[in-house]
N, C-alpha and C positions, 0 to 999 in steps of 0.2 A: 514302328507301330503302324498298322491297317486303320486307317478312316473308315470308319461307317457313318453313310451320309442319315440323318436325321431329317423324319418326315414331319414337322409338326400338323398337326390337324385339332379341329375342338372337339371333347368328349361330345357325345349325345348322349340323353337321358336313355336312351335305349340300351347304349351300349351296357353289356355284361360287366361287373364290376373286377376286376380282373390283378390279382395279387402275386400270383407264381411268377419269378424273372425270368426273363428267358435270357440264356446265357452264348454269350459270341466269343466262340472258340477262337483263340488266334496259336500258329507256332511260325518258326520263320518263316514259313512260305507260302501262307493262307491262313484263312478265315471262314468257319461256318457258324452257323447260328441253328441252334439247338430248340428245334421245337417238338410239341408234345403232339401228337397224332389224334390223341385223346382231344384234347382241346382245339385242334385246328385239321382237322381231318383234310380240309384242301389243302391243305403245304406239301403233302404227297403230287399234287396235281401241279405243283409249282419244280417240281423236282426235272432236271433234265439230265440226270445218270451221270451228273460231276459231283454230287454229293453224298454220303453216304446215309445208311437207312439201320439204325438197332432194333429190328422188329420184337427181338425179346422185350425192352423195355418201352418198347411204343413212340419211340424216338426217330425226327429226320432231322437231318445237319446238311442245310441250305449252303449250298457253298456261295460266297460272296459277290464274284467276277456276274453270276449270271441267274441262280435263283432265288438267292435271298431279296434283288432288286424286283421280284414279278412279288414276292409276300409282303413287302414292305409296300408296294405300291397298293396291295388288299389292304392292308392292316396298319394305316399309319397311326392307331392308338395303342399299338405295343411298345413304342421310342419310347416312353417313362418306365419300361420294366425290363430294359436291355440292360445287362451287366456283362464284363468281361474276364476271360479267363486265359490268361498266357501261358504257353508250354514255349518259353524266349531262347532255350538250348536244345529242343529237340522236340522232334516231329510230333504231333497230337497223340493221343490213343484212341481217337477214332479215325485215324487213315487205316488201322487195321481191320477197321467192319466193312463188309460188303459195300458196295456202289449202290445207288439207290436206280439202277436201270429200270424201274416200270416202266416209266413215261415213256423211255427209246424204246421199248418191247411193246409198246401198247399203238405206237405213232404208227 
């Protein structure tokens, strides 16, 4: 099992009231966390071209080692709406989507 470290921090009244899980992919040999573009349109900016990107569905999957720790240091009011999803025998079905290289094309 992959640790993901938990940022706690206290709501503020400002914040958005926020119900969709966001969900942390794990198979044997990583972890990404699955978020919505839609709702977090900077998690693209958090991307450094180790994660992948489902533009059809509006989806980026933070890979663990290196971008999911720049969005979780943005967003420590997501940790109550992480759930997990194991592929425990075999490789994810999103190592199949494209790499999410903007950021390296952009640098």
């Amino acid at each position: 099992m992959i640790y993901v470290p938990i940022i706690h921090a206290t709501k503020r009244e400002s914040d958005k009231e926020m119900t969709t899980p966001l969900i942390f992919i794990t198979d044997p040999g990583h972890g990404w966390l699955e978020v919505d573009l839609a709702e977090f349109p900077e998690a693209f900016d958090c991307g450094t071209g180790y994660g992948y990107i489902d533009e059809a569905r509006g989806k980026i999957y933070l890979e663990e080692d290196t971008e999911l720790w720049a969005f979780l240091k943005t967003h420590p009011e997501i940790n109550d709406r992480i759930t997990e999803k194991v592929w425990a025998d075999r490789d994810a079905p999103l190592r199949n989507l494209p790499r999410n290289e903007a950021r390296l094309v952009r640098a």
